[in-house]
VOBA-1610 file (N, C-alpha, C; in pm, whole numbers, padded with zeros to 5 digits, always signed):
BEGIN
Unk+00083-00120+00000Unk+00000+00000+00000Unk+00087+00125+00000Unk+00047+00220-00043Unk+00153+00370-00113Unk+00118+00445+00039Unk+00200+00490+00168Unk+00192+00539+00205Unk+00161+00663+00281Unk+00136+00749+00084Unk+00122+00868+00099Unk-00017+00866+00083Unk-00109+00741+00106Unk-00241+00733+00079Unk-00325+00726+00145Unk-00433+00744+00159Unk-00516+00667+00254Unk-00569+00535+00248Unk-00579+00519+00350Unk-00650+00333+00363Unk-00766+00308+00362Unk-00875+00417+00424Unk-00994+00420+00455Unk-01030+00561+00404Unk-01157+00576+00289Unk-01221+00685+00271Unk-01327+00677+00321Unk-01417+00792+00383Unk-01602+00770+00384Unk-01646+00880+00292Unk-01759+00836+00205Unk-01816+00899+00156Unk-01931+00927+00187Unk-02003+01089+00177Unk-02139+01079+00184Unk-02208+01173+00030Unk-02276+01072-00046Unk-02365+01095-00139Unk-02509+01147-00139Unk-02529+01283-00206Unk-02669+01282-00150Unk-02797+01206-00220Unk-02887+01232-00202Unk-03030+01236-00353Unk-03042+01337-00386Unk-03076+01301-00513Unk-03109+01410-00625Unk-03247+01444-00679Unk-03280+01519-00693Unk-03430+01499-00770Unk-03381+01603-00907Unk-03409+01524-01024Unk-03361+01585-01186Unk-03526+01615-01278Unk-03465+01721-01339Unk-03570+01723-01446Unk-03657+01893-01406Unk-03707+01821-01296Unk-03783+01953-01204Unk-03899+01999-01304Unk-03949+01878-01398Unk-04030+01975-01471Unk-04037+02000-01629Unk-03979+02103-01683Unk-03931+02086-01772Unk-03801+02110-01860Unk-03698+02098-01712Unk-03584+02109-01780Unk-03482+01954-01793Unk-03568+01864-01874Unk-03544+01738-01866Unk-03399+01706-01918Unk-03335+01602-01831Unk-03172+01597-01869Unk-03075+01708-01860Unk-03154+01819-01793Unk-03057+01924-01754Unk-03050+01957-01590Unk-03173+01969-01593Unk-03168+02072-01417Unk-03208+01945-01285Unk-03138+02008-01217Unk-03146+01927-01083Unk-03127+02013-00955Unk-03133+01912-00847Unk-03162+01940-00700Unk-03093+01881-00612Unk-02962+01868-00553Unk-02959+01800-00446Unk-03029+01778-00273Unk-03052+01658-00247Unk-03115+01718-00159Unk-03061+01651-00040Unk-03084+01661+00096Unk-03019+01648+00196Unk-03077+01479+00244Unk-03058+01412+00218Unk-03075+01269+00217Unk-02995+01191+00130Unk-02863+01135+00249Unk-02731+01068+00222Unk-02738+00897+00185Unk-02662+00883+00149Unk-02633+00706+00133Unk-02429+00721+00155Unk-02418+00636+00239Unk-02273+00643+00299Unk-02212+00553+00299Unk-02135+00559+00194Unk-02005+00465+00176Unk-01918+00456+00255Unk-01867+00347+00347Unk-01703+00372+00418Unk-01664+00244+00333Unk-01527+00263+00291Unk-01433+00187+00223Unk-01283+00193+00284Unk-01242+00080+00297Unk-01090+00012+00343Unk-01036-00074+00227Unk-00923-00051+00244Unk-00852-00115+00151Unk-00808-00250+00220Unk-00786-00374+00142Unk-00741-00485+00256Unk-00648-00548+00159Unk-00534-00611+00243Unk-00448-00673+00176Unk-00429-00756+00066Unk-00509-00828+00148Unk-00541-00950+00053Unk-00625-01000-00096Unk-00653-00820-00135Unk-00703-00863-00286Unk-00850-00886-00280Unk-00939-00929-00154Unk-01094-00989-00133Unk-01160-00868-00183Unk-01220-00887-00174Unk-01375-00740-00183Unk-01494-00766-00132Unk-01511-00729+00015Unk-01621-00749+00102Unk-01738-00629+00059Unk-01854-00694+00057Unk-01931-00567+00010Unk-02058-00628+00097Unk-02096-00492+00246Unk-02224-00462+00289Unk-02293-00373+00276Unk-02470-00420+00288Unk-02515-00307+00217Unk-02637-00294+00354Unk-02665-00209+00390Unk-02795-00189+00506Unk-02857-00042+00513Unk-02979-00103+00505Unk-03122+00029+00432Unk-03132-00049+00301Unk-03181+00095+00207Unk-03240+00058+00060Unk-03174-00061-00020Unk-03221-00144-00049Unk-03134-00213-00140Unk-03066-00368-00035Unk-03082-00371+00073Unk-03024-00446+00129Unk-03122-00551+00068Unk-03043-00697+00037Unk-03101-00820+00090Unk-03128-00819-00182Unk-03128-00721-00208Unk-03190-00729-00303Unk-03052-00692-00395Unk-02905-00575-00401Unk-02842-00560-00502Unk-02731-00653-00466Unk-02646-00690-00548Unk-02563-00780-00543Unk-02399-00729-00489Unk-02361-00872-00386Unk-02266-00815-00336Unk-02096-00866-00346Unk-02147-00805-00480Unk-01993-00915-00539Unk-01936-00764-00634Unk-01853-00778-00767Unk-01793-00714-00822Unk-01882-00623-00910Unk-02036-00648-00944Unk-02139-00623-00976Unk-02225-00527-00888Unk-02160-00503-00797Unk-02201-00389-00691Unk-02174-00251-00801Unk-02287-00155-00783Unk-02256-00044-00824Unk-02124+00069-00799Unk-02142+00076-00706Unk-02037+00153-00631Unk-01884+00027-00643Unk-01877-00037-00648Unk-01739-00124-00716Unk-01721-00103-00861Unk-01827-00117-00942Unk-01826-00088-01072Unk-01762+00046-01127Unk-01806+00169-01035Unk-01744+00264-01014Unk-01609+00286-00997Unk-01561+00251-00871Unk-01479+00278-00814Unk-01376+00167-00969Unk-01400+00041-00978Unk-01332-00049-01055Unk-01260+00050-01187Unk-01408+00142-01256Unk-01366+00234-01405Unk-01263+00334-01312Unk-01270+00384-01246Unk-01219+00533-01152Unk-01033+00480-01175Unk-01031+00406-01101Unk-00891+00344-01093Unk-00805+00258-01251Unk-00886+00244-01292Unk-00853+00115-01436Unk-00836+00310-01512Unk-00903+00375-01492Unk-00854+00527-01589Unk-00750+00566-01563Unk-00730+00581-01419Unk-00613+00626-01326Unk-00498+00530-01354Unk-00485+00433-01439Unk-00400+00326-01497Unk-00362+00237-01355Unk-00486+00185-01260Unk-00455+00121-01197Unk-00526+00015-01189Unk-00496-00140-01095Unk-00604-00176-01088Unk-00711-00145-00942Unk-00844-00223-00973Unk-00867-00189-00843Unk-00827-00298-00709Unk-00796-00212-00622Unk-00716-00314-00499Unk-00841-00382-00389Unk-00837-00438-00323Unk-00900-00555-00255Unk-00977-00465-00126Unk-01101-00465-00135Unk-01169-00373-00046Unk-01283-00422+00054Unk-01269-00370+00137Unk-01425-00363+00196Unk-01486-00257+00220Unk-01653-00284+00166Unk-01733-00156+00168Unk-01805-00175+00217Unk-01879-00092+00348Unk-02026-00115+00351Unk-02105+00021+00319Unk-02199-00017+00258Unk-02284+00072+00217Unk-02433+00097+00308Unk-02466+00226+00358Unk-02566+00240+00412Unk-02651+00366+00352Unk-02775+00257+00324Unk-02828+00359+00177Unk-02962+00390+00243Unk-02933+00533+00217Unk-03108+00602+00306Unk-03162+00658+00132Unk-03136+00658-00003Unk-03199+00660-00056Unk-03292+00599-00137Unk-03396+00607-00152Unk-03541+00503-00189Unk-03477+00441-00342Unk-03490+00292-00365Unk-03439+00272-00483Unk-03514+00280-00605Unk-03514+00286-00719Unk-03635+00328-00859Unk-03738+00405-00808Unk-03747+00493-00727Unk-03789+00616-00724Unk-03804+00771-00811Unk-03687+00797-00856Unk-03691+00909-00888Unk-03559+00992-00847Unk-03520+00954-00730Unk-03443+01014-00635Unk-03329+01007-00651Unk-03253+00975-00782Unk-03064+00937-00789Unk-03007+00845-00752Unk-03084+00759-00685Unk-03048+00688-00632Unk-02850+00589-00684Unk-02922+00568-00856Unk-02765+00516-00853Unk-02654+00618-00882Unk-02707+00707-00938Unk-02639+00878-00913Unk-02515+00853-00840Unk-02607+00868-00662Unk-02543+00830-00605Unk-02454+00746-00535Unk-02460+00629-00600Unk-02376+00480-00590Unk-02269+00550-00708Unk-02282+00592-00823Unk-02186+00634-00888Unk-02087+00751-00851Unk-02168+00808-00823Unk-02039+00924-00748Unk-02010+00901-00651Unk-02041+00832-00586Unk-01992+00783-00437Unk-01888+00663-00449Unk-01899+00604-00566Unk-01774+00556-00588Unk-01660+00596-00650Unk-01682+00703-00698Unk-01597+00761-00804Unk-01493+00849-00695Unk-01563+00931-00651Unk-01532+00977-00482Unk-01401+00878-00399Unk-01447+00773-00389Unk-01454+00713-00298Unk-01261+00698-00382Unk-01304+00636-00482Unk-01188+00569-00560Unk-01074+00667-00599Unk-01133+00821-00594Unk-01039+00942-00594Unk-00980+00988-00482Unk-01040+00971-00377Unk-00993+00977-00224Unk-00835+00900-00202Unk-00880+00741-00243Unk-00798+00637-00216Unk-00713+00677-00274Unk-00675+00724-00428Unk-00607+00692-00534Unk-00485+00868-00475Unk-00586+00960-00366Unk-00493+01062-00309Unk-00537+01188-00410Unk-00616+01178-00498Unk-00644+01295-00561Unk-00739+01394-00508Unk-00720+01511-00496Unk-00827+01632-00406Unk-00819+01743-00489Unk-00941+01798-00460Unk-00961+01933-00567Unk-00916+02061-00485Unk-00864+02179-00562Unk-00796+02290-00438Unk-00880+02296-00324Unk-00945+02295-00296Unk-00961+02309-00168Unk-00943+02148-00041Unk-00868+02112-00131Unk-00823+01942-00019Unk-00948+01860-00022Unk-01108+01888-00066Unk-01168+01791-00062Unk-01165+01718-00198Unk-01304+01686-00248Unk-01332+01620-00342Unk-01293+01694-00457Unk-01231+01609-00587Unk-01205+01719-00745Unk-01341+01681-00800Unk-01411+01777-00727Unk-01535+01783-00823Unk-01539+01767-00950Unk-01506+01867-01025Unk-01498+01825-01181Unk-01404+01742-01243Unk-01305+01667-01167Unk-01354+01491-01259Unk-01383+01408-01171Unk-01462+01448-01116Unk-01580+01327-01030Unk-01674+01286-01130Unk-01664+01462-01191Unk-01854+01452-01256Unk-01811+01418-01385Unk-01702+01391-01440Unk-01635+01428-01580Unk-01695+01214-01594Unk-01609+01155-01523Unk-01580+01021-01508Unk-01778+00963-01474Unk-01814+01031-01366Unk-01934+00952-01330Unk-02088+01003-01460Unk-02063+01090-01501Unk-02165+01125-01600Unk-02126+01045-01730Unk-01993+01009-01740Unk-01994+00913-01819Unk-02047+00818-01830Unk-02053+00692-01699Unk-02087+00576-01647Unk-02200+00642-01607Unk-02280+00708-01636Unk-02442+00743-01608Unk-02494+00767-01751Unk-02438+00801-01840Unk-02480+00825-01954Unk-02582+00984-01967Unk-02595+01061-01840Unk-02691+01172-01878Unk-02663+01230-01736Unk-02613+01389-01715Unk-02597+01446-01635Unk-02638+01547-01522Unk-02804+01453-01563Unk-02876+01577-01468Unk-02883+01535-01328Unk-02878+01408-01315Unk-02887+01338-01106Unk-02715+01352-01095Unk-02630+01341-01188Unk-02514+01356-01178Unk-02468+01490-01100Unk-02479+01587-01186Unk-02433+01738-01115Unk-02473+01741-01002Unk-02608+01780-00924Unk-02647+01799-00825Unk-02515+01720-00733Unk-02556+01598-00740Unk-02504+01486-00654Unk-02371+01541-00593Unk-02283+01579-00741Unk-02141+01680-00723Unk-02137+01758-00640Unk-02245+01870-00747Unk-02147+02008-00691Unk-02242+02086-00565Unk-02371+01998-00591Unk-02467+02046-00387Unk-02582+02138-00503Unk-02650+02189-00430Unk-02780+02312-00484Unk-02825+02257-00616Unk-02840+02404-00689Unk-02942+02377-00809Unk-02814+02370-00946Unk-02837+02256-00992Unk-02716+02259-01111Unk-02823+02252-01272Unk-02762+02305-01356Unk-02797+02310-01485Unk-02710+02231-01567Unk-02755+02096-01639Unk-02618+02065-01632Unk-02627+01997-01827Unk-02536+02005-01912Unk-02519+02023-02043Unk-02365+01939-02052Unk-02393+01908-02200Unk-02292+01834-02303Unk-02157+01960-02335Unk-02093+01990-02335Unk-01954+02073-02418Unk-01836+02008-02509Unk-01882+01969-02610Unk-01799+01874-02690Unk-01778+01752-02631Unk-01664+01709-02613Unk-01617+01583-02557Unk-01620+01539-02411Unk-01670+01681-02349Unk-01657+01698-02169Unk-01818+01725-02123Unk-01857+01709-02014Unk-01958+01751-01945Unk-01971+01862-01895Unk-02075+01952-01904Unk-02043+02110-01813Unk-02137+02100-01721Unk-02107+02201-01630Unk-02266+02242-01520Unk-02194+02385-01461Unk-02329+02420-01455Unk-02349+02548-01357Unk-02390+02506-01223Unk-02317+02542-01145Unk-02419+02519-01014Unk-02435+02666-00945Unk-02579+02656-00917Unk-02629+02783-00812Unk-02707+02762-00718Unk-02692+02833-00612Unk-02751+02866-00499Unk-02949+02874-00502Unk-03002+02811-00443Unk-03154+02803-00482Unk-03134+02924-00401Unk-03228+02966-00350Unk-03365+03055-00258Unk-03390+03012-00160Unk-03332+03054-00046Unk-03359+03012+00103Unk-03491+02963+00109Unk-03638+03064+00028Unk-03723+03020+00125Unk-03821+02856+00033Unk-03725+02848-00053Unk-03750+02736-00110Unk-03751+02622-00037Unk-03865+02550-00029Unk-03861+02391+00011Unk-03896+02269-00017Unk-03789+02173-00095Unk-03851+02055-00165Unk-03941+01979-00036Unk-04068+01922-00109Unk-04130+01813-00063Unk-04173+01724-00157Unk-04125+01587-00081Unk-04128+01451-00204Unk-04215+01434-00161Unk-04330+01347-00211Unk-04411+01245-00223Unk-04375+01149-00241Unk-04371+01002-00189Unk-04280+00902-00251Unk-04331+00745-00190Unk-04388+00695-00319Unk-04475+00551-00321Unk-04402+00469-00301Unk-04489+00381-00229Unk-04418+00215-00238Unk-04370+00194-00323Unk-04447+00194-00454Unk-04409+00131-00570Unk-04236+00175-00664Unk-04230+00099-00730Unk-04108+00148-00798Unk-04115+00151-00919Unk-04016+00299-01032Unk-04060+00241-01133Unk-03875+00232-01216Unk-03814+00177-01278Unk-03712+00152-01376Unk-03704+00297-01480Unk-03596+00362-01443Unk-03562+00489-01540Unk-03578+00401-01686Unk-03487+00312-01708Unk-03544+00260-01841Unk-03678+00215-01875Unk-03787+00206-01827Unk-03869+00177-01839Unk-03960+00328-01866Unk-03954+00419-01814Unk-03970+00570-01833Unk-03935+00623-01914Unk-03784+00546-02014Unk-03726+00638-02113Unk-03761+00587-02200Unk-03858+00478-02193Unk-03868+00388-02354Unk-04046+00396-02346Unk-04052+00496-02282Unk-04192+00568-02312Unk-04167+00693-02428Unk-04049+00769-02409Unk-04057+00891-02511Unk-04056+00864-02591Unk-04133+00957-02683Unk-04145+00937-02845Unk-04027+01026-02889Unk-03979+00991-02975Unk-03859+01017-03089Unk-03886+01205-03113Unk-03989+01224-03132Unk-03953+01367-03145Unk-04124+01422-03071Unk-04133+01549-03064Unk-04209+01626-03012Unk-04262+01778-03094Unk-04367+01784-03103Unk-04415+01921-03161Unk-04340+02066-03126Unk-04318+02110-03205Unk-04192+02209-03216Unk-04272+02307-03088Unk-04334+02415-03141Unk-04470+02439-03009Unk-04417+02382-02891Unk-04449+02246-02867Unk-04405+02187-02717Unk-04266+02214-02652Unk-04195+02179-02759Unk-04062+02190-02769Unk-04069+02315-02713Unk-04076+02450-02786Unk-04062+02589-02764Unk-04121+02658-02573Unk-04193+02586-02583Unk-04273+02576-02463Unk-04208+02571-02361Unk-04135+02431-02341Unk-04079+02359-02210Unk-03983+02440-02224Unk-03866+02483-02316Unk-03734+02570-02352Unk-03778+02711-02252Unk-03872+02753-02312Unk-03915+02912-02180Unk-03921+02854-02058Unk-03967+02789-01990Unk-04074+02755-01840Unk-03882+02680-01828Unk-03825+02627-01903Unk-03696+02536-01789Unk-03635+02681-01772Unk-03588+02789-01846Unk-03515+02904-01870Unk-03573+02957-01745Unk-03722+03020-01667Unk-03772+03062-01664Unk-03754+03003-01482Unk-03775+02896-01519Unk-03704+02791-01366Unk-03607+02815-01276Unk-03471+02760-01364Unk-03355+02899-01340Unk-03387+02983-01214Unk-03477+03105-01307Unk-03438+03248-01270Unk-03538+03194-01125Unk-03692+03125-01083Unk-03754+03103-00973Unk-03699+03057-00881Unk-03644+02936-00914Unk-03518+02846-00838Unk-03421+02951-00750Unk-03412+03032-00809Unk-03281+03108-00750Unk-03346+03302-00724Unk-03457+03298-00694Unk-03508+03400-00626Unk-03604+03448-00707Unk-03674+03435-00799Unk-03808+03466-00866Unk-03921+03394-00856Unk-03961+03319-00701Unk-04005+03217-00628Unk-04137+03211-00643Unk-04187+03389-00654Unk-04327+03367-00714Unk-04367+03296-00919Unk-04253+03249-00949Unk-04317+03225-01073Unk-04272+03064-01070Unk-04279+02994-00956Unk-04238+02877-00905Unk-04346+02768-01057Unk-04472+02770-01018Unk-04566+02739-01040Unk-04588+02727-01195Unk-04582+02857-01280Unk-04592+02877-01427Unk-04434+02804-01452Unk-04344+02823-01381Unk-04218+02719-01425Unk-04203+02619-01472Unk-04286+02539-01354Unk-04294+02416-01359Unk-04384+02304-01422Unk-04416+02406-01551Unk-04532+02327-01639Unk-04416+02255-01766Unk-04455+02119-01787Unk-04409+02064-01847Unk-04494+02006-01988Unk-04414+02025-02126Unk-04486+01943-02201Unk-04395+01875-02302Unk-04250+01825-02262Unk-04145+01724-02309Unk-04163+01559-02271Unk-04232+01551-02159Unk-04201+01434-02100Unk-04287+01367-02014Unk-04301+01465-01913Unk-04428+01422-01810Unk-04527+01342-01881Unk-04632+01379-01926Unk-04786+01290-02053Unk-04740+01162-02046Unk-04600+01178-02144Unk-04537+01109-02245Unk-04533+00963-02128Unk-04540+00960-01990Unk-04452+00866-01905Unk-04615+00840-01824Unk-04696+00892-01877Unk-04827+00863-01802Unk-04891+00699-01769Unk-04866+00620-01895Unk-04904+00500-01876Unk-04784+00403-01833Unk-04707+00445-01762Unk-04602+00310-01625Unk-04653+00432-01519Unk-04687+00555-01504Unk-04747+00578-01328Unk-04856+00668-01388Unk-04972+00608-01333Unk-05073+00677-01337Unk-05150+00778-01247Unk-05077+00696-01132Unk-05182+00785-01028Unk-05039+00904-01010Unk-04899+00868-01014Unk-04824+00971-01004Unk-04855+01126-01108Unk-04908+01065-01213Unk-04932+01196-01259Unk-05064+01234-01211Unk-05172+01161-01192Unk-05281+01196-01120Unk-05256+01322-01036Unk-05110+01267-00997Unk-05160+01373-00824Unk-05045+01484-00863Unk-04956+01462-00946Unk-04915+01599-01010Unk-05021+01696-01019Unk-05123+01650-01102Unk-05250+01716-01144Unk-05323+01804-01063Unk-05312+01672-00952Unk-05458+01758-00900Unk-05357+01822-00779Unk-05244+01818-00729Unk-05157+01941-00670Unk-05156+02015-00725Unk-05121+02052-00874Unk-05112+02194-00920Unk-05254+02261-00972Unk-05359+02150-01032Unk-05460+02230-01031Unk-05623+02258-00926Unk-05569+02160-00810Unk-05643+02197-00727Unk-05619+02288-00582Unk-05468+02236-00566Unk-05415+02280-00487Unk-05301+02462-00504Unk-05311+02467-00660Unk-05226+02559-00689Unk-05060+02513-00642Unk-05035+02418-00669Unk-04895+02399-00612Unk-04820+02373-00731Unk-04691+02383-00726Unk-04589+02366-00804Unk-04518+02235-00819Unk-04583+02109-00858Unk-04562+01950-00825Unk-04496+01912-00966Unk-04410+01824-00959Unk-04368+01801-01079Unk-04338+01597-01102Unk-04322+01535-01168Unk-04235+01439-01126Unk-04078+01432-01093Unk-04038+01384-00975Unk-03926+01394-00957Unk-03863+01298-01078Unk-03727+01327-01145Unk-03677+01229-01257Unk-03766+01139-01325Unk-03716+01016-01338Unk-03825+00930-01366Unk-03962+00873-01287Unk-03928+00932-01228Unk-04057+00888-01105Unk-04043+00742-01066Unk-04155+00745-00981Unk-04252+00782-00951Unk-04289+00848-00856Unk-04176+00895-00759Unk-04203+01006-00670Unk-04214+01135-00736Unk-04302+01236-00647Unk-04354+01348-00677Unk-04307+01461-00618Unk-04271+01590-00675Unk-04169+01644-00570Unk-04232+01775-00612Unk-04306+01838-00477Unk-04317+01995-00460Unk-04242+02080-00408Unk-04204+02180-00498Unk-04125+02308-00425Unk-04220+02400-00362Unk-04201+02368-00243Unk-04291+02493-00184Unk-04219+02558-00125Unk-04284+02733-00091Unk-04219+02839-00021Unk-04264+02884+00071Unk-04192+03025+00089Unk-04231+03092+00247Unk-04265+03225+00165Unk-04325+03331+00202Unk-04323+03483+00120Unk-04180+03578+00180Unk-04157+03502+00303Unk-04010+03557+00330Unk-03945+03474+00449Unk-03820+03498+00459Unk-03747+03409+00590Unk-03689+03302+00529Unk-03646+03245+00572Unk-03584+03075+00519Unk-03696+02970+00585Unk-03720+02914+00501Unk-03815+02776+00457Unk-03760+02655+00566Unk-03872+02638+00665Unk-03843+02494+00737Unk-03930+02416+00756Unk-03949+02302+00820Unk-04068+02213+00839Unk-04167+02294+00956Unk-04122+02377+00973Unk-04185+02466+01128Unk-04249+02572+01051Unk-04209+02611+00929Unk-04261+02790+00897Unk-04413+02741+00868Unk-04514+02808+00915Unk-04645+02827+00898Unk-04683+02792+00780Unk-04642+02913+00694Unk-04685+02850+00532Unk-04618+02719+00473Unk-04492+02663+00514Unk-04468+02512+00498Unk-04587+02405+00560Unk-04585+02444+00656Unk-04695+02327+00719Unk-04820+02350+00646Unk-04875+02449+00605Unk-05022+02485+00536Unk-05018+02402+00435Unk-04894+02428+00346Unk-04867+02321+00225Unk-04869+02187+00266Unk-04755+02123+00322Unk-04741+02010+00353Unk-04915+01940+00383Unk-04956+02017+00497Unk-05119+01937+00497Unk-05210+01925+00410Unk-05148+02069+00302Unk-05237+02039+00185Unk-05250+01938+00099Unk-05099+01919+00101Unk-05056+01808+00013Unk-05033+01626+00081Unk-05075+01633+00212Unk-05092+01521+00243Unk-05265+01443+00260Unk-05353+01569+00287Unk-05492+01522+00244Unk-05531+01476+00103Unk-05446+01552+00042Unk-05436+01505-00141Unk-05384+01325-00189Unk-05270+01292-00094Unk-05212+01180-00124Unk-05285+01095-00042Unk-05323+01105+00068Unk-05419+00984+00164Unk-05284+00913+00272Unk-05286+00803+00247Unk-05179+00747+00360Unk-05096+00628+00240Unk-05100+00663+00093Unk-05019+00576+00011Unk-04905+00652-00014Unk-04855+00782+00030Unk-04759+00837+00041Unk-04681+00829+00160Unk-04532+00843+00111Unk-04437+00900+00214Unk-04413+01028+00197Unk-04479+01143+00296Unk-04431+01248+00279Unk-04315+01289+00370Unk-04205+01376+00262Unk-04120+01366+00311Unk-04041+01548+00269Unk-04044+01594+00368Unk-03961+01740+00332Unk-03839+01756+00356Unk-03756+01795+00279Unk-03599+01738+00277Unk-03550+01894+00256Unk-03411+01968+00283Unk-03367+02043+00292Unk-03290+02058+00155Unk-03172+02150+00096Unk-03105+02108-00014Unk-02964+02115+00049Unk-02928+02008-00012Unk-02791+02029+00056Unk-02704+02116-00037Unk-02659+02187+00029Unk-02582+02286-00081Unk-02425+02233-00097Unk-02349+02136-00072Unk-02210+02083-00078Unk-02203+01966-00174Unk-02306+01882-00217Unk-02259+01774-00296Unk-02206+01636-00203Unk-02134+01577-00309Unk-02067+01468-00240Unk-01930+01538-00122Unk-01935+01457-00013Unk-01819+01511+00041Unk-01763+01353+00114Unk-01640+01389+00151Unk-01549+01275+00198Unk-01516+01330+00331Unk-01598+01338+00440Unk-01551+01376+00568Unk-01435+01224+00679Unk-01419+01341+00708Unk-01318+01233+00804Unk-01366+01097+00860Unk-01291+00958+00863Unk-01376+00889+00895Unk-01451+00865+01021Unk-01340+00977+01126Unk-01388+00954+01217Unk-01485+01099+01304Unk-01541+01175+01203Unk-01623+01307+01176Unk-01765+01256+01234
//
């Protein structure tokens, strides 16, 4: 083992909620609900892999582990191989949800495998940008990706041969609330609903309201609502969740709320606000919402109000 290295990284990955609407494959959310990798390196070449929460008992715990798969490309780039580990994984995010879930198994290994390998971005933590360079690769589309990175609201786009993102600061009095079903649904199964192309009109449509998002997201809070109208994708994904768009529906047109599907769904994710102050589960007008929106769902929801984490992936000390 290289001395000048570490032996043990921990990672913490957040969830993401992408899309927001209608800035599909671009815009995202991180949000403050972790899945935590600790990884050791071990002599002997083995690769122990535990997993407890989401996913336990059900993903596989051999070389076929996500977060190994990761970490395996991270190092084989770095012209190494990967060395003999144990991981356990403790995953608080819901799996085929909506929520990033492998997002975050991907950057959390990528992380994880950049830690080990001794690489840090100027400021001694994580090199964000080739975290996201490497893991949006092995994701194939960079919108649960960014968030996951770089923390807050990311916009995130193709630049020739490389991946870009903006990341910005939401609006204090902004507050995601998921909705989030038993049920599960397969991003591929969501993406092989879209049709090949879309009415230019529609097209033109969703292009204003994602632009338009942006500017709400990040302090134009009253146009939360007209933002978040979608006509790229949402319809298009209606027959694998039905009642999820149901209750999109009848949140925004009964309730006046700003509901969207989170990513592929089938969780449902409202941004709700405050008219001023910073946004908590305590502020008056949060709770008005929240009850609004839990008489709407009945008791087949998990409602769940989550903060944004504004940092991304981070590698705190292991013993932090």
């Amino acid at each position: 083992m290289n001395p000048s290295r570490p032996t043990r990284v921990v990672v913490r990955a957040p969830a993401t909620s992408a899309n927001l609407g209608p800035g599909f494959d671009a815009l995202g959310l991180a949000l403050r609900l972790d899945n935590v990798f600790d990884v050791r390196l071990r002599e002997d070449g083995d690769l122990r892999v535990e997993v407890a929460g989401e996913g336990a008992g059900e993903v596989p715990l051999d070389q076929r582990h996500l977060v190994v798969r990761a970490m395996r490309e991270t190092f084989e780039r770095a012209g190494e191989k990967l060395p003999g580990l144990d991981l356990a994984c403790v995953n608080n995010v819901p799996h085929a949800r909506g929520l990033g879930s492998s997002s975050s198994a991907i950057v959390g290994g990528v992380a994880a495998a950049g830690a080990l390998l001794g690489r840090t971005g100027p400021d001694g933590g994580p090199d964000r940008d080739w975290i996201y360079q490497i893991a949006a690769d092995l994701e194939g589309h960079p919108d649960n990706v960014a968030p996951c990175v770089f923390g807050g609201y990311t916009v995130a786009y193709r630049d020739g041969d490389r991946w870009g993102a903006a990341a910005l600061t939401p609006d204090p009095r902004v507050l995601p609330v998921l909705c989030v079903p038993e049920w599960r649904l397969s991003t591929e199964r969501a993406r092989g609903l879209l049709p090949e192309s879309v009415p230019h009109g529609d097209a033109a449509f969703t292009a204003g309201r994602a632009a338009l998002l942006t500017a709400a997201v990040c302090g134009h809070v009253a146009d939360l609502y007209a933002a978040t109208e979608d006509r790229l994708h949402e319809s298009y994904r209606a027959p694998a969740m039905p009642r999820t768009l149901d209750l999109v529906r009848d949140l925004r047109e009964l309730d006046r709320l700003p509901a969207v599907v989170s990513g592929a769904g089938p969780t449902v994710l409202v941004l709700c606000t405050v008219r001023e102050g910073i946004a908590s589960e305590e502020s008056p007008e949060i709770v008005r919402q929240i009850d609004s929106i839990s008489r709407r769902t009945g008791n087949d929801w998990d409602i769940r109000p989550l903060l944004v984490e504004p940092a991304g992936v981070r590698t705190p000390s292991p013993h932090s």
